[in-house]
N, C-alpha and C positions, 0 to 999 in steps of 0.2 A: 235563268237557266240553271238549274240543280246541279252542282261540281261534284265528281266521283271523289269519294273520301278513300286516302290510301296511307301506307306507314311510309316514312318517308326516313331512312336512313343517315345515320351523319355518315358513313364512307361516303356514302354519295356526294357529298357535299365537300369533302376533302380531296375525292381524287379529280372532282369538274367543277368549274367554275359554274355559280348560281346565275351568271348572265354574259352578255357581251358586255366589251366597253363601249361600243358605239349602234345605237338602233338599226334597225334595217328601216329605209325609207322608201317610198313605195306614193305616188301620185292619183288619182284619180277624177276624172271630171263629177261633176255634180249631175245627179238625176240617169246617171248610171245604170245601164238594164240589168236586173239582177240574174246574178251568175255571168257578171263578165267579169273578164281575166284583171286582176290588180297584181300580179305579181305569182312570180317560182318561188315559192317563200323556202320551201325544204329546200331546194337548190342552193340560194343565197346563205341558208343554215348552215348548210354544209351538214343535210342530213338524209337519209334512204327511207326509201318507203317502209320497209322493213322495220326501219328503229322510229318513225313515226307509229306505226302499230304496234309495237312490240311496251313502246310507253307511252302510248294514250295522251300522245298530242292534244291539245285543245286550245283554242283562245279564251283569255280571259280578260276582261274591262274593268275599270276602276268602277263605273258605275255602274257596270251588272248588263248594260245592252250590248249588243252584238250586230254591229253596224254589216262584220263583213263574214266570211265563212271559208272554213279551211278544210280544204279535201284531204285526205290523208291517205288517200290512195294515189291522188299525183301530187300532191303534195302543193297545189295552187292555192292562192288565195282569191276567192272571188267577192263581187258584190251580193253581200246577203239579202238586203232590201234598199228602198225608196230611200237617197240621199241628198238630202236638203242643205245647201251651203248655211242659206239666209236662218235655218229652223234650228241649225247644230250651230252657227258661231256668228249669228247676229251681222254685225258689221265689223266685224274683227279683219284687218287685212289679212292674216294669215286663218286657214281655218284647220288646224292639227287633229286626227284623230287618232290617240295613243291607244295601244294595249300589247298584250305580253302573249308570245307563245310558250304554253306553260308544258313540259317535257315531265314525266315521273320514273322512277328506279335507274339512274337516281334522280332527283327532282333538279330542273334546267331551267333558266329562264331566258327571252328573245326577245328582247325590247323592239315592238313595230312600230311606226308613227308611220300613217297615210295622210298625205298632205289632199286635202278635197279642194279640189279648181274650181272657180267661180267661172258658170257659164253664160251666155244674154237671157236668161229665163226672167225676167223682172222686165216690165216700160215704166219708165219715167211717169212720176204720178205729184198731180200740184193738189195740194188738200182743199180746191174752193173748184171748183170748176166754170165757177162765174166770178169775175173781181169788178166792180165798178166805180171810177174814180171821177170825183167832181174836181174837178181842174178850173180856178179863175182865168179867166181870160187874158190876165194879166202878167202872166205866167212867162218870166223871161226864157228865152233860151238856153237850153243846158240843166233845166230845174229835172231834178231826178223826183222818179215817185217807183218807191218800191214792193217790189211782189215777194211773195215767198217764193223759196223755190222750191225745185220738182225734186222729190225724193224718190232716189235708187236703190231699192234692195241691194243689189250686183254693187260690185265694189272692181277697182282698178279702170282699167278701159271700159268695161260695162257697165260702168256710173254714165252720169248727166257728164257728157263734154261740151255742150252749145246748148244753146236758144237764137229761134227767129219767130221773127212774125212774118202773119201772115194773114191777110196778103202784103204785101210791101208798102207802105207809105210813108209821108215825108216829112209828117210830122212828129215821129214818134221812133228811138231803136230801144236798141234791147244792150244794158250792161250788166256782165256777170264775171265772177272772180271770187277771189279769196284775201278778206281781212288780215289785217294783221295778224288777227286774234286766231285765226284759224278757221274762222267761220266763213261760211260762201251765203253770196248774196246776190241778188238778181232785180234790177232796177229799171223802170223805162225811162229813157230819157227825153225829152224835149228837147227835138230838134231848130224850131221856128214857133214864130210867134202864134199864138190864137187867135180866133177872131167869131167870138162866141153869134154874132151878128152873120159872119159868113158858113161859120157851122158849127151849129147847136151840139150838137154829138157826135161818136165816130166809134167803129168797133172793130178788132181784128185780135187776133188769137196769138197765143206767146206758146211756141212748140218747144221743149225739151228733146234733145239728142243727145240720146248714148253713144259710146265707140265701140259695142259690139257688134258682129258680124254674123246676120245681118244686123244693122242699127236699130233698134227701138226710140220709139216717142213717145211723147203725152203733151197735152195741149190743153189749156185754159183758156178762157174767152175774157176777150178785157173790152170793158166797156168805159170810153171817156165823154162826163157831162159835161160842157163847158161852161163855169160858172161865175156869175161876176165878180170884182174884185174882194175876196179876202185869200189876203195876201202875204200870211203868217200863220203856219202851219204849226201845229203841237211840237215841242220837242223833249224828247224825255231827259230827263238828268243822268241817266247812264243806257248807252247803245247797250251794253248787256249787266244783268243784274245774274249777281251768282248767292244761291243760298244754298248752305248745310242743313240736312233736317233728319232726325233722327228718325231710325224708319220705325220705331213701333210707338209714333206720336198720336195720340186717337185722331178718329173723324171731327173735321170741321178744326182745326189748327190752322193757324193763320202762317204760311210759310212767310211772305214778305209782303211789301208794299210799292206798286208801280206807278211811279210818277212823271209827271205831263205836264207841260206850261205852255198855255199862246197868249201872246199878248194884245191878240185882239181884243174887243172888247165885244159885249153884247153877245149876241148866239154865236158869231165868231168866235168864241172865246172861251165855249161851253164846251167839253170833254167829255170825253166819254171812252169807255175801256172796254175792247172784245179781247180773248182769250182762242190759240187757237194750239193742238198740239202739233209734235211734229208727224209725220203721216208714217205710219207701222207700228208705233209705240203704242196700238190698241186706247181700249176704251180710257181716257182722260179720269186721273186722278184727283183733278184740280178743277176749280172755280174762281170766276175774278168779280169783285165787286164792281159793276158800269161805273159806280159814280167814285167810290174811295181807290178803288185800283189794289185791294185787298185782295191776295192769292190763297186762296182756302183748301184743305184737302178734302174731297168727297169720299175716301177709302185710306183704309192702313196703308205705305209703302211698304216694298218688301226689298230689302237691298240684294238676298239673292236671286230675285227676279229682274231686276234694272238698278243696276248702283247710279243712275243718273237720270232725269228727265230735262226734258229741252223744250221749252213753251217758248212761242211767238205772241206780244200782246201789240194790239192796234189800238193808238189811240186816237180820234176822230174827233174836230172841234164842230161846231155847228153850220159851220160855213162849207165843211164836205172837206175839209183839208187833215190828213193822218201822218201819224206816223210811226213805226213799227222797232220795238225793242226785241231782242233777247232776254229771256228768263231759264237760267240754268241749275235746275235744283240737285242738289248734290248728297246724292241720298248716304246718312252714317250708318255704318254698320252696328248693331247691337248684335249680344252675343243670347240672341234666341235659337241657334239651331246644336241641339247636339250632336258632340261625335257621333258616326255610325261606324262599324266592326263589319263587315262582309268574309266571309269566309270560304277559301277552295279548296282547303282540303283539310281534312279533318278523319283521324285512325283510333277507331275504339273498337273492340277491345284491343289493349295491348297486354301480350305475355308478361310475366312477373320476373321472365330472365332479360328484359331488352334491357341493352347495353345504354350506361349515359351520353348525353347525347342525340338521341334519336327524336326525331320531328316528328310532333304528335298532330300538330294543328299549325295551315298556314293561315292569315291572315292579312288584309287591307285595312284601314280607314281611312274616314273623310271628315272635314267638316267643310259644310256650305258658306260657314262663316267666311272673313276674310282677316288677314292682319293677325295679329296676339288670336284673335276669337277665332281663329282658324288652326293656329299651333296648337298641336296634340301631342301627349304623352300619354304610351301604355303602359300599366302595372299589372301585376301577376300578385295577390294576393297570397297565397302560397308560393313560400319561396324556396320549402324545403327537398321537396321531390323533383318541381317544374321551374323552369325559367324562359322569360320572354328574351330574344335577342333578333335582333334587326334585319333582315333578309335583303331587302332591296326598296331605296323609295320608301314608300310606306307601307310597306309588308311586314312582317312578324311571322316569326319561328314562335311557335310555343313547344320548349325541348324538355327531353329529360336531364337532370344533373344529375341524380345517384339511381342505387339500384333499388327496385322496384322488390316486395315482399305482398303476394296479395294475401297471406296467413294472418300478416298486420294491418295491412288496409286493402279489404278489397278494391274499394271503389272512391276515386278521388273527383268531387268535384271544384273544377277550378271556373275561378272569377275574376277573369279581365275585364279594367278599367280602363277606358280611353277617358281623358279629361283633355280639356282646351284650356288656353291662357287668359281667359275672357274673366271680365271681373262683374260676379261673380262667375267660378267656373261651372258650364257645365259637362255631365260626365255619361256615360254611358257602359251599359255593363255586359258582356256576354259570357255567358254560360257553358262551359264544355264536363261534359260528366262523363271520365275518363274511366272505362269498367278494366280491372284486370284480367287476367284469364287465368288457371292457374298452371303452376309447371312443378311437376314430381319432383321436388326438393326438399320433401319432409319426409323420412322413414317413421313409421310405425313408432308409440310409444307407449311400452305397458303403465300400468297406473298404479302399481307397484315396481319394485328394484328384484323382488323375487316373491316365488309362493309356499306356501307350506298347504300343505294338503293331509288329509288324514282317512285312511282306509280302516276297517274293521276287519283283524283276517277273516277266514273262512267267510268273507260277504261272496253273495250272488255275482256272478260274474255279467260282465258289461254294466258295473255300477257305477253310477256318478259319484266324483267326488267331490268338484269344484270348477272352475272354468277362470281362465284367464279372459283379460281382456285389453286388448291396443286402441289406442285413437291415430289416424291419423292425420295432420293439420290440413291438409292437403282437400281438393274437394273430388268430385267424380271419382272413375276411374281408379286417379291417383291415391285417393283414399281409401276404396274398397278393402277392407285389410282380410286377406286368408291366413287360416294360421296350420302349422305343422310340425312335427316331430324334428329337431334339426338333425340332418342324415350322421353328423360325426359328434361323438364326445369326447372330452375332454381325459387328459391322461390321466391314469387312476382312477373313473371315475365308473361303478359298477351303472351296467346300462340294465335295464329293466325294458323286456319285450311284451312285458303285459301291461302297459299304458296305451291308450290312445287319443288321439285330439280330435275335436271334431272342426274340420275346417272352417265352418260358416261362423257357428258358435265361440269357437273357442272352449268349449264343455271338454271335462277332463274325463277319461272314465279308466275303469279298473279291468281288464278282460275274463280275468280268471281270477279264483280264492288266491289269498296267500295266507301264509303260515308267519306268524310273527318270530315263532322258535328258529327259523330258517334264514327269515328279511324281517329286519326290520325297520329300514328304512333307503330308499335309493331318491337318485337324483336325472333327471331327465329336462334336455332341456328345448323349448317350445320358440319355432320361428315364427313372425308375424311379420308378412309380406305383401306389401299393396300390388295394385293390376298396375303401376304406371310401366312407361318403357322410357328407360329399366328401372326394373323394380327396385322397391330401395327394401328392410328386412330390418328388423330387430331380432332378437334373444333374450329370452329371458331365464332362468332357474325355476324348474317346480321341483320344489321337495316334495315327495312321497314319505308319511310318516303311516308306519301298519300300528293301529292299537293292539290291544292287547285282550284276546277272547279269554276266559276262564277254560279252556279246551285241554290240560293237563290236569291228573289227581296227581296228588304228591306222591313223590317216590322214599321209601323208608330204604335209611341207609347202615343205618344201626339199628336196635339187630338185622344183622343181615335173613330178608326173607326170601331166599333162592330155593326154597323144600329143604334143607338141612335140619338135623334136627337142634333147636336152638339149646345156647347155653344156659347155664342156669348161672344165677347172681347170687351168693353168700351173705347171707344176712345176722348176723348174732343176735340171740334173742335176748342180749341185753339190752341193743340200741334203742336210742331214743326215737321218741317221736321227730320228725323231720329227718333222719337219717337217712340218705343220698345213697340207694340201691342200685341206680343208673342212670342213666341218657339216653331216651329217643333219637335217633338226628333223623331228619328226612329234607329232601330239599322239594321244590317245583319249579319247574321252567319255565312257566309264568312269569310277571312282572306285573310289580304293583302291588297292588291289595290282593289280584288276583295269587301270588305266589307269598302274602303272609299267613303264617302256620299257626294252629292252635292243637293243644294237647286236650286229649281226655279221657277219660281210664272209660273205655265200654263195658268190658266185663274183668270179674276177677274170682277165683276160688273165695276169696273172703273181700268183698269191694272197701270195707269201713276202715281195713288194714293200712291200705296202697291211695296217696295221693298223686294227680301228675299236674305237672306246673304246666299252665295254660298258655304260654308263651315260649318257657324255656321247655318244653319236655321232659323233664326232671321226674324221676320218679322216685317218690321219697315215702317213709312210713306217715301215716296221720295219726297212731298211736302206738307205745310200747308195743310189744312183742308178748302174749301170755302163753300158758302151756294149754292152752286151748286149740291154739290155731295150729295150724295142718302144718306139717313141715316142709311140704313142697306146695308152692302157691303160684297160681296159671296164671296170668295176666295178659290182657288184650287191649292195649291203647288206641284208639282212636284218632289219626291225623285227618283236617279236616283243613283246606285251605278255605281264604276270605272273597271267592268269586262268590257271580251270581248267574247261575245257582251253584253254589259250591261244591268241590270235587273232595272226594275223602279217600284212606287208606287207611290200611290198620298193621300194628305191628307189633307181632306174639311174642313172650318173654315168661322166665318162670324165674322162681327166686325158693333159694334152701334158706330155711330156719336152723342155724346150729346152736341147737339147746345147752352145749359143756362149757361154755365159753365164758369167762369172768370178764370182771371191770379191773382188775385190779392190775397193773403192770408191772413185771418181774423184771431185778439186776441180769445182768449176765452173768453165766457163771464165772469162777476164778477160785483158787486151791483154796481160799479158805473156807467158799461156800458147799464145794467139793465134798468135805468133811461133813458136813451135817446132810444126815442122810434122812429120808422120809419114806413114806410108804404109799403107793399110789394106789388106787383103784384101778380093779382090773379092767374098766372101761379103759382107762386113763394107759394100762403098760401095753393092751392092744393097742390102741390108735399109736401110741409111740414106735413098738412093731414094724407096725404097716407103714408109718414116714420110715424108718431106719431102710426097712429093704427099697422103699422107693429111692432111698439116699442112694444106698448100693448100686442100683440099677443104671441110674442114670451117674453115677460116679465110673462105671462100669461104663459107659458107653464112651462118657468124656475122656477117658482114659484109653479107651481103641483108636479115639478119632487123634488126641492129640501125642500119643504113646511118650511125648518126651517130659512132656509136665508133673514136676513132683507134684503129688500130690499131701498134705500136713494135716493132721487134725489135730486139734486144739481142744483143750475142752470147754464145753459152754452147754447151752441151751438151744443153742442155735441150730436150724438145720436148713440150710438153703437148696434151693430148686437145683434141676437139674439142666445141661447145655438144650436140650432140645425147648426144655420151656422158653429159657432163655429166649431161641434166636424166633419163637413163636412170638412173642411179646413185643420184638425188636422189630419185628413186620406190623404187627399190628399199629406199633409207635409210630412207624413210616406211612402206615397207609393214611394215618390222621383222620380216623373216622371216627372216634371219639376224641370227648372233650376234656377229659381225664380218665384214667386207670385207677383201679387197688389193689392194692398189695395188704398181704396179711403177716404178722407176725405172731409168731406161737412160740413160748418160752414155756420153761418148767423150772419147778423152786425145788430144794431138797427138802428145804425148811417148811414145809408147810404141810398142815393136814389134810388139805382137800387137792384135787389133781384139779388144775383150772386155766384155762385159754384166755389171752388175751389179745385184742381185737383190735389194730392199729389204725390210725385215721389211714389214708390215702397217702401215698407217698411218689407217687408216678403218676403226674395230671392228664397224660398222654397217651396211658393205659389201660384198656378194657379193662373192667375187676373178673370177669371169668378168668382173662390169660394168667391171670395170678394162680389159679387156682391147680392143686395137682389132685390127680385122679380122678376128679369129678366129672359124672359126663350126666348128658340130659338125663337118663333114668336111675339114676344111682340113687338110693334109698339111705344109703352109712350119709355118716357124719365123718368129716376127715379133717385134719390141722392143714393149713396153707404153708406154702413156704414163701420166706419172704424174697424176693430179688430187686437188690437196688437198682438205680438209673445210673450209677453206669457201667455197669455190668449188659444190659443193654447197649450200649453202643456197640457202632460198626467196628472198632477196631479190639474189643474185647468178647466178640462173637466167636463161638466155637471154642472157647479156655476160660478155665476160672483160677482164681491165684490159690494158694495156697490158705489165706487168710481168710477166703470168702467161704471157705468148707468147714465147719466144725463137727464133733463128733459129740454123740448123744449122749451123754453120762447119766446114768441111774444112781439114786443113795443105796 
């Protein structure tokens, strides 16, 4: 009968007892109609119909049959089928039929024993149905001659209680009882003498009575020959012989040997041996030699079929006179049968959260053996997850002791050993392949800690960038991972709404261009959430990094090209070759290669003049200065950043040739240089002229603004700029758009024949060389002397006043 497999809880098992202490006992007659009443079994439980359906009541047997049957709607137990005393417990006085009612949620056990009554179903049965006895004539009174006797299936009162014969006569009764030994025996006696001459033979039947009600009989026919004198009948050397024989001894094994003596002589004398069994013990395993009295086996024993056989042997001399031993073969057990493992309940798959504890699989065994080779012990080969422990009798728990992880082992199969004590032992093995199931206890794990991603601005929008990706350990369901935008970020943390995630995928994508100049990089961070319930969710970081388009031309910063008309750069046509005219600056907003600058002169009123540094901008002479070249010279530099394809710009600049100008550098004046007076060229008293009134002018303004400042002049050569240059210079210094400034200085000699300028290196690295300049504007055609202004005259706190020392006054020879 196939047992419903369930999970079987350890509360269960802590808050109810696994059994009674004491069986519930319950009687029943043998041969019983089936579906009659043997008991209120739920009643006696102390249980409702209700909770017999509710837990799936059922019987279960040790050995798997199902003698009787339990209603679970009345809760009775009846006869299930045809019950045999004599076929279930042989000749056992008592005849027990155990089993368990087995309860589940939680699991309960009810230990039943029905006791089966022996009824008068069996008549007394003698194994010969003819006996016939040669009797000498000689034959005292009281000589016994014995029969076998009648064998009873039915046990108690319904055994053999009497023998008679019949019909009645007077020379022969009937004596029957019990040996010492425990054995019964059944003998006629002789009553009077014979008288073979008066009557040759005689016959009358030996009945067997049971004490059942009504009584049963059975009846043999005895026939006596009356024979002449021999007068010494066989006698064995032992009334019963007892042998051990091991039951898996092959065919044809000589168990023992039965012996017989008469002391007659001649065919009187002569022996001879029948063999007969006892009657129900089925077909005869055994053979007797007539003449040696040698007990042979015809077939294997089997000690779980019969631990004992019981032979009758007759020995018979030739004169007609027997006599009848006992042979009690006592069959040993060998340890040929293995354990068997029966199982009733049995729970797969189990969850990966059940608790330690928990009954996975109940269990019985047996073995058929008897003795040591009947003692069993189970193992549980795995002993890390599962443990066997003892239920009831011989049942087993196969439980859990820790907690279950089906990520780490889905699926455990386990292997119980029943072994016996038997030497050697044998064992047996059953197989339970325990599946897990899985439970949502893994969240999502990306295969990264974080992502970096890289966009190209101005890309097409809904462009891929990259795609995250989670595993989750987990199976079904529970693992399906979606992924999403997580709704909140983090503080500080610039959120970007032109990202998207694609749920199934995980694919990143971009929605709209971006401009690198604006973002250039955000951070947005990505959920991955399985379908279990409840979900379990990771986080992860994707960086967003925008490269960098070449999408800016450089912008020129110096000179400034907003349509003003640009300055012009003062060049002396002494200077040398490499002579530093100016600085390009221009920046790009770009990044990278894309925002590195390179210089190049595109055009120029004389190109072979004008060199520009390819990296620094610089724009310097490539050869002296001759009186060939133009005095005012155009130039057009070319800025060209390093994208691809590259962005350019240009940036317009002009520069004066001043032709009066010496190398040579003059003392300042002082009274004794004073004195030596010279003659100058009237190039030379104009252009000094034209500075004197510019001194005027702007001395003249300096002195409205500051009204209180003396004013000193000194004499010298010297002629300095005026406040308004000044505070132009000091903006310009501020704005830091160039990389250096020049300044000029222009002295005069008395002592000297030629009137001659001379041309000072740079003195303010901070300073345009135009703001130096006075007078000069983009179309001016003259030639003019610069005036020089130091650095710190410039500064903020000497802005709008000059001292008294920084003025000097022009003096002519």
């Amino acid at each position: 009968m196939a047992l419903a497999r369930q999970v079987l809880c350890l509360s269960a098992f802590l808050s109810l007892p696994l059994a009674r202490a004491e069986p519930i006992r319950y009687s029943v007659a043998e041969e019983a109609e089936s579906g009659s009443l043997v008991g209120k079994l739920a009643e006696d439980a102390g249980l409702t119909p209700a909770q017999l359906s509710a837990r799936r009541a059922r019987l279960v047997s040790e050995d798997g049959r199902q003698h009787f049957r339990f209603e679970r709607a009345s809760g009775r137990l009846v006869v299930a089928g045809r019950l045999d005393r004599e076929e279930l417990c042989g000749q056992s006085a008592t005849c027990m039929l155990p089993f368990e009612l087995l309860l589940s949620s939680p699991l309960q056990f009810f230990r039943v024993e029905v006791a089966l009554e022996d009824i008068n179903d069996h008549s007394p049965i003698f194994r010969e149905d003819r006996v016939t006895f040669d009797i000498p004539e000689t034959s005292d009174p009281g000589s016994r001659f014995p029969l076998e006797v009648a064998r009873d299936l039915d046990i108690g009162s319904n055994t053999v209680q009497e023998y008679k014969i019949a019909p009645e006569n007077e020379y022969f009764s009937v004596s029957y009882g019990t040996h010492i030994t425990g054995k019964k025996y059944l003998e006629l006696v002789l009553e009077k003498p014979l008288d073979r001459e008066e009557k040759a033979e005689m016959g009358f039947s030996v009945t067997a009575m049971d004490g059942g009600s009504p009584p049963r009989s059975g009846s043999t026919q005895v026939k006596i020959l009356i024979m002449d004198v021999n007068d010494n009948p066989p006698i064995f050397t032992q009334e019963v012989y007892i042998a051990k024989f091991l039951e898996n001894m092959p065919e044809g094994s000589v168990v023992l040997t039965v012996l017989a003596t008469d002391p007659d002589a001649g065919v009187n004398g002569d022996i001879s041996y029948q063999l007969s069994q006892v009657v129900g013990d089925g077909e005869t395993a055994f053979v007797i030699d007539a003449k040696s009295g040698e007990i042979k086996l015809t077939k294997p024993l089997d000690f779980e079929a019969a631990d004992s056989h019981e032979l009758t042997v007759r020995a018979r001399d030739g004169g007609g006179l027997s006599a009848i031993c006992k042979v009690l073969v006592e069959v040993v057990d060998v340890n040929d049968n293995a354990p068997e493992l029966v199982v009733s309940s049995f729970s797969s798959p189990l969850p990966e959260n059940t608790v330690p504890g928990t009954v996975v699989a109940l269990f019985t065994v047996r073995d058929r053996d008897s003795g040591a080779n009947g003692k069993i012990s189970c193992a549980l080969e795995d002993q890390l997850s599962f443990s066997l422990r003892p239920a009831y009798k011989n049942y087993y728990e196969l439980v859990t002791v820790s907690a279950l992880d089906r990520e780490e082992t889905p699926q455990y199969i386990l292997s119980v050993t029943a072994a016996d004590a038997g030497s050697p032992p044998l064992t047996s093995t059953q197989t339970f392949t325990v599946d897990i199931s899985d439970v949502n206890d893994n969240a999502p794990v990306f295969n990264q800690t974080s992502y970096s991603m890289y966009v190209r601005e101005n890309s097409v929008p809904t462009v891929f960038v990259g795609a995250v990706s989670a595993a989750d350990a987990d199976v079904g369901l529970n693992a399906k991972v979606t992924y999403s935008l997580a709704p909140e970020q983090g503080a500080g943390r610039a959120w970007c709404s032109c990202i998207s995630v694609d749920s199934e995928k995980g694919h990143v994508f971009v929605l709209r261009p971006l401009d690198y100049e604006h973002l250039r990089q955000t951070e947005v961070t990505v959920s991955a959430s399985d379908a279990g319930s409840p979900p379990l969710r990771a986080n992860v970081t994707v960086r967003l990094v925008v490269l960098d388009e070449n999408d800016n031309a450089p912008l020129v910063l110096y000179p400034a090209q907003d349509g003003s008309p640009a300055s012009s750069e003062l060049v002396p046509v002494s200077a040398e070759a490499g002579y530093l005219i100016s600085k390009v600056v221009a920046v790009d907003a770009d990044s990278g290669q894309n925002s590195w600058l390179s210089y190049q002169l595109l055009r120029a009123t004389d190109p072979g003049l004008f060199s520009v540094g390819l990296q620094s901008g610089e724009v310097r002479l490539r050869r002296p200065v001759t009186e060939r070249d133009s005095v005012k010279q155009k130039l057009v530099v070319l800025v060209r950043d390093n994208g691809k394809p590259p962005l350019s710009a240009t940036a317009a600049l002009s520069a004066l040739l001043l032709k009066d100008f010496s190398d040579v550098r003059l003392p300042h004046s002082s009274p004794a240089t004073e004195d030596q007076g010279g003659s100058l060229t009237t190039y030379l008293i104009i252009s000094l002229v034209f500075v004197s009134l510019l001194f005027l002018i702007s001395t003249a303004v300096l002195v409205a603004r500051k009204a209180c400042r003396r004013k000193e002049l000194k004499a010298g050569p010297v002629l300095y700029a005026a406040d308004t240059l000044q505070s132009g210079l000091a903006d310009a210094a501020a704005a830091g758009t160039l990389p250096r400034a020049y300044c000029y200085e222009i002295s005069l000699t008395t002592g000297s024949g030629n009137s001659e300028f001379k041309f000072l290196k740079p003195i303010l690295p901070s300073l345009p060389p135009q703001h130096c300049a006075v007078g000069q504007g983009p179309d001016d055609e003259q030639d003019f002397p610069s005036v020089p202004v130091s650095t710190e005259d410039m500064a903020p706190g000497n802005a709008g006043a000059l001292s008294a020392g920084q003025f000097n006054a022009l003096s002519f020879n």
